[in-house]
N, C-alpha and C positions, 0 to 999 in steps of 0.2 A: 896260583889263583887265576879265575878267569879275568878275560880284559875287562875292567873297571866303564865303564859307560858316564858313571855319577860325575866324576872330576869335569869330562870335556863340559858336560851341560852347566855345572854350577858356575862356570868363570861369566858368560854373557847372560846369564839369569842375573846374577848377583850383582851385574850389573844393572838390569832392567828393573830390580827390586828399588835399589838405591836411586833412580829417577823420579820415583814416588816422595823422596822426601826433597827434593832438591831446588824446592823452596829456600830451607830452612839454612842460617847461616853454617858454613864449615865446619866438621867438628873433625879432628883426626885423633887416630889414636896412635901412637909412637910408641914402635916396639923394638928389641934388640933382636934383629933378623937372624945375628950366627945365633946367639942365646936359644934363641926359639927353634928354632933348628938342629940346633944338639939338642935340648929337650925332645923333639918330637924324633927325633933318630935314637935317642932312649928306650921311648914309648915304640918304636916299632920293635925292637930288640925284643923285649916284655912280651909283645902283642905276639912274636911269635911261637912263643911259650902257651899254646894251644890245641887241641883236634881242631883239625879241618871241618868246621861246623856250616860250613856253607858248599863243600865237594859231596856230590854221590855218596861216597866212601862214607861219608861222616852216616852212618845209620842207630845212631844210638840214643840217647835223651830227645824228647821236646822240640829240638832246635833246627828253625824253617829261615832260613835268609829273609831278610826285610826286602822287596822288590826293590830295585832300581827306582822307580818314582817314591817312596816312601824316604828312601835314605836322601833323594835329591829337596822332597819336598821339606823332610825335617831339618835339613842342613839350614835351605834359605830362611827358614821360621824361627832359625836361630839365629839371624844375624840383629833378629829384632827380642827373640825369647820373651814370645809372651807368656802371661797368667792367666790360667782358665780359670781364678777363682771367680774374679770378677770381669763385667766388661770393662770398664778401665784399665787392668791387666793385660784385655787380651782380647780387642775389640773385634777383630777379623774372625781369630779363631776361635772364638766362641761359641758366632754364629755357623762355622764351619763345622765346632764338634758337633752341635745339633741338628746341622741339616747328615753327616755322617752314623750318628747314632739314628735317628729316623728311618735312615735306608736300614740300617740291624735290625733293627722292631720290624719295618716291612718283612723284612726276610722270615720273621716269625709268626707273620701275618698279623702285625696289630697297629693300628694305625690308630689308637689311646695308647698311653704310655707313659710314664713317667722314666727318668732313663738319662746315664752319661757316662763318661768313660772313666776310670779308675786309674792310677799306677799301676794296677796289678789283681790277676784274677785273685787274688788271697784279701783284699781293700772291697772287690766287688765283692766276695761272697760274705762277707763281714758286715757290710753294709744292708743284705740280704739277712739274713741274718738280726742283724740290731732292730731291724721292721717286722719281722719275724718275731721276735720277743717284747716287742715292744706291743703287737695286736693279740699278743698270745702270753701275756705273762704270767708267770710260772709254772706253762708247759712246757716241754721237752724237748729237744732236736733228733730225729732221729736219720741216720745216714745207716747205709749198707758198712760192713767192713772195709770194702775195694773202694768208700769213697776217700775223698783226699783226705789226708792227717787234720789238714787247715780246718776243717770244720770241728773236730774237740777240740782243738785251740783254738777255733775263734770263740766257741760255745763256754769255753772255760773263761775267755777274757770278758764275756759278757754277763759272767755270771748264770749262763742257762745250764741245764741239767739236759746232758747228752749220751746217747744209746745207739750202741751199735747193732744193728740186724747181719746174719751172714748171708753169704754167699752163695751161687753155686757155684758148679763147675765150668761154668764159666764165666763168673766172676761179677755173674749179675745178683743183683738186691734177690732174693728171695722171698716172697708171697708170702707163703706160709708164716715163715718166722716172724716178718712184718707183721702179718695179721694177729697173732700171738703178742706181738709188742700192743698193738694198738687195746685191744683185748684190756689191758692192766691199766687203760687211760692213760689221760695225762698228756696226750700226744698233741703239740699244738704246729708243730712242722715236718714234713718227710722230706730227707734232700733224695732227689736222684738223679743219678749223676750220667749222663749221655756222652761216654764218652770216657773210661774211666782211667787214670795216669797208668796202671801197670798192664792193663788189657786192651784198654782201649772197647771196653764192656759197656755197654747200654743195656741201663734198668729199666723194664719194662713199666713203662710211666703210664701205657692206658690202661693199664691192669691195677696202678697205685692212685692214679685218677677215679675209677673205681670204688675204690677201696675209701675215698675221700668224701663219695656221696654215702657212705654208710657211718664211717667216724667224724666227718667235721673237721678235718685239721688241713692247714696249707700246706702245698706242694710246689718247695723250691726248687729248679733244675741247674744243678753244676753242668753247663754245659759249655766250659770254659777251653776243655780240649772239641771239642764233639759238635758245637753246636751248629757249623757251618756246613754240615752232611746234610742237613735238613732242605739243602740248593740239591743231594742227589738221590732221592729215594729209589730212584728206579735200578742202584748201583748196588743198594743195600741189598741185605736178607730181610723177609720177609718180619720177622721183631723188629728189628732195629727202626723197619720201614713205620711200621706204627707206631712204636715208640716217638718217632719224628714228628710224624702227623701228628701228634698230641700234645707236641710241647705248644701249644695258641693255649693250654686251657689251663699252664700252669700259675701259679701267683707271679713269681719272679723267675727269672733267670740272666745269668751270668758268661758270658762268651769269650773270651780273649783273643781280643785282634792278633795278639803277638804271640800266636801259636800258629793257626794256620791264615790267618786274616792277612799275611805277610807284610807285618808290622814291626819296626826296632819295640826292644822292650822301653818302659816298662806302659804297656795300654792293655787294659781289662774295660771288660763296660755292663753295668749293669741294671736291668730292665723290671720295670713294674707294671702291672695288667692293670693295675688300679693306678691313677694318677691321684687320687686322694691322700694317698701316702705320706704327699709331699707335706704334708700338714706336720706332720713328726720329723721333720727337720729345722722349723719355723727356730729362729733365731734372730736375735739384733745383734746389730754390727755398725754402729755410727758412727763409724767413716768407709765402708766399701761400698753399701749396693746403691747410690746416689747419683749418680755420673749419669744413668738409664733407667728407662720405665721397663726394657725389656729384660728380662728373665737372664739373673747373674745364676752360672751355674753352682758357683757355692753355695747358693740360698738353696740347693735340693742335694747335697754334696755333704758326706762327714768329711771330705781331705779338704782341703783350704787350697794351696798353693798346688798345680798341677803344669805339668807342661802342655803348654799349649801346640807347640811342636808337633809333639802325639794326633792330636786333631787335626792341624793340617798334614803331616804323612797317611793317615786313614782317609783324609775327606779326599787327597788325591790320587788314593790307590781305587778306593772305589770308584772315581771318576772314570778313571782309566779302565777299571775292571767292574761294570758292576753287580752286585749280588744278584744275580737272576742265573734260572736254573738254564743248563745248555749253554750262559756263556763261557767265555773262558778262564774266569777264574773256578768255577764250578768243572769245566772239563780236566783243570790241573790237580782236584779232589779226585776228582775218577780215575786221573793217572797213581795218584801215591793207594788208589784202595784195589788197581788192579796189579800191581805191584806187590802187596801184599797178599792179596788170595794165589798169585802166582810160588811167592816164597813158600808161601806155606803148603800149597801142593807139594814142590819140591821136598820140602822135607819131609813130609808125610811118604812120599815115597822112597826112603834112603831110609834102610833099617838104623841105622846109625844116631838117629835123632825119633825126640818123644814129641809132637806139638799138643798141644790141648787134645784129651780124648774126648771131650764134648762138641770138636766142629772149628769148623773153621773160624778165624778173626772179624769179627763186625764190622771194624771199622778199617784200620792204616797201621797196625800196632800187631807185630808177631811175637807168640811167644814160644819158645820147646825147650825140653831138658836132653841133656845126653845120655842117650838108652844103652850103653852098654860100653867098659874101657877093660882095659888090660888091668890085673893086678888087680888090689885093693882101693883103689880111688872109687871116693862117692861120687852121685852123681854131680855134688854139688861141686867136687874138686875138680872134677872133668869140666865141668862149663866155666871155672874158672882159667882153665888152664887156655881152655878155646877160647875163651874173651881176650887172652891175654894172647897168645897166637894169630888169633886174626889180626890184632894191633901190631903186629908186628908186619903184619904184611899191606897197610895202610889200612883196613877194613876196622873201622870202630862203631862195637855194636854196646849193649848195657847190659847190667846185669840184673835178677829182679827175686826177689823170694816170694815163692807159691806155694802150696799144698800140696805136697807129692801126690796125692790122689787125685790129682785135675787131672797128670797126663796117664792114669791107668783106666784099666773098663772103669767107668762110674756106679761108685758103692749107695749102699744108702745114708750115708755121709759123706757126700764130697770136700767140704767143707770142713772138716777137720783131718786130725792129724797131724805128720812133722812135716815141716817146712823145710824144700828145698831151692839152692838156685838155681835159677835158670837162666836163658839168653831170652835176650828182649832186643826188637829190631824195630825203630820207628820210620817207615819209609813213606815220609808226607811232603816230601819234596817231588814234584812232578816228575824228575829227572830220574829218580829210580825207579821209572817203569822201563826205562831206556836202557839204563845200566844193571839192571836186575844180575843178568848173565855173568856178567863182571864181579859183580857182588857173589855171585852165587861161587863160581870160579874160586875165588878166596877164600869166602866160606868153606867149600869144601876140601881144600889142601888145606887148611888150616886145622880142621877137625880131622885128617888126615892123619898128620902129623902127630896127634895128642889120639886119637882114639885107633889108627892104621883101617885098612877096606878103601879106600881111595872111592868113589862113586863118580 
């Protein structure tokens, strides 16, 4: 592991915390130091019973290390663990989630809002969602195929009536098919998703913005992986790039700090263009929101009890970092998206591998199947054999099922067909722009090995 930074700073922080109360009479707490000791030498045991999810190497699911100030900020916030339900809970960080969630909405260009943070992007789009149907009742939800599973089951736990539109080849919402869905009515939301879990595919949202002055219905944006690209457009392709510039015009959207926001889990946050909203949460509660006249985030909130922790790790990573385009958390986005059009160059030139025949990856998210093995293995047993090879030689990548017709020329249905696996590489870690070579190195003795041609 690398050298740890967090410990040295937490010992005299944690003391300068504890000054703040030092008024108040003594209180100790009295523990069994061996006890807790063997416990916590248990849990390290345990703990190593994992991928290397914070090394280079780790190139496979979602998972961005929470910065160095986030882990130090969330540690000290727990010696106190506040509640974001209410101010009484969680007097500091409350005020800390909102001035943090405000710099998000900035980033989106909206300075009206209604907006705060979640456990978790699947609570933020749900919450999206439940306002969604609640200004739209007993119209429809309609999402791409490629958007997340979480939207029919949130749509199912809300009782809404939900529709999938396909794909294309590369793994964006499709127009046409949309406009044929909206066609039959009834459409009172379109999700689209900037940023999509298996592609990393951005839907063409000024085209579905469009399509919204002609049917009427709101447009939500899953933009829970994807939404912080919108600090680099000049990094993007030219869609993606508009796509971005159009998310100011959608009803809501959804971001999770703790993907690439370099957040511990569990922080989502979710944003409303309309601040009237807030009215369809209206609730009594007599005995929480009385302590202040200012704004308890439960009162706009379906979770109740939240870590308040989360708020202050985000309020001080963006301190440190903040969301503006050209600084440097925005130039560590530019690292993990040149890192990826470099991967995917490489494999595009090694006959040995298939990547998307539609073009190269939008965003930080590679995908290819393997064009060709010995013997009778499919393709899908070859990518697993390589999944399984490259772990072995510490390189851990994912696995992902597509439509074999994405990586051939493009038919006049790309979008259907049999489903194959493929390899899925997530490099949104800054660091593998750096280690790319190394990675690539691996990769390919690895697929060596399982397919032979060495490159």
């Amino acid at each position: 592991m690398p050298q740890d930074p967090v410990p040295a700073l937490l010992g005299p922080l944690t003391e300068l915390l504890e000054t703040r109360f030092r008024d108040l009479p003594p209180s100790s707490q009295e523990i069994d130091r061996a006890a807790v000791t063997q416990v916590l030498e248990a849990v390290v045991e345990r703990l190593g019973d994992n991928y290397p999810y914070f090394h280079p190497f780790y190139a496979g699911q979602m998972l961005k290390p929470p910065h160095p100030v986030a882990r130090a900020a969330y540690a000290l916030a727990m010696t106190i663990n506040p509640n974001n339900h209410a101010r009484d809970g969680g007097r500091a960080s409350s005020q800390m989630e909102i001035e943090a969630v405000a710099q998000i909405a900035a980033m989106f260009g909206w300075p009206e809002y209604l907006g705060h943070l979640t456990s978790s992007g699947t609570i933020a789009n749900l919450e999206a969602l439940w306002v969604a149907g609640q200004l739209r009742a007993g119209q429809r939800i309609v999402a791409s195929a490629q958007a997340h599973y979480t939207h029919q089951r949130i749509s199912g736990v809300l009782k809404l009536d939900f529709a999938t539109v396909p794909a294309d080849g590369r793994g964006r919402m499709d127009l046409d098919a949309l406009e044929a869905e909206l066609r039959r009515g009834g459409v009172g939301t379109v999700v689209a998703t900037l940023g999509t879990t298996a592609l990393g595919a951005v839907d063409p949202l000024e085209e579905i913005l469009a399509l919204r002055q002609r049917y009427g219905f709101r447009v939500h944006v899953d933009a829970a992986y994807g939404g912080y690209f919108v600090l680099i457009p000049d990094a993007l392709d030219e869609p993606a790039r508009r796509a971005f510039a159009a998310i100011g015009e959608a009803d809501s959207i959804v971001v999770d700090p703790h993907k690439h926001g370099l957040q511990p889990y569990g922080c989502g946050c979710v944003l409303f263009r309309d601040p009237a909203v807030g009215r369809l949460y209206k609730h009594d509660s007599p005995y929480t929101y009385f302590t202040s006249k200012e704004l308890h985030l439960g009162e706009i909130s379906l979770e109740c009890s939240r870590a308040g922790a989360a708020a202050v790790a985000l309020w001080a990573t963006q301190k440190l970092l903040p969301l503006v385009r050209d600084g440097e958390f925005a130039r560590g986005l530019k690292q993990g998206r040149r890192a990826a059009l470099a991967l995917d160059r490489k494999l595009r030139e090694d006959s040995r591998f298939a990547p998307l025949a539609a073009g190269a990856p939008e965003l930080d998210i590679v995908v290819w199947a393997a064009s060709h093995g010995a013997g009778p293995r499919t393709p899908s047993q070859l990518a697993q054999n390589i999944f399984e090879s490259c772990a072995a030689r510490d390189l851990h990548l994912a696995l992902v099922q597509l439509p074999r017709a994405w990586f051939e020329a493009p038919g006049p249905s790309p979008a259907d067909g049999e489903r194959m696996t493929c390899l899925r590489s997530v490099l949104m870690k800054p660091e593998h722009e750096a280690w790319l070579e190394r990675i690539w190195e691996r990769l390919s003795a690895a697929s060596a090995d399982v397919l032979g041609s060495a490159r």
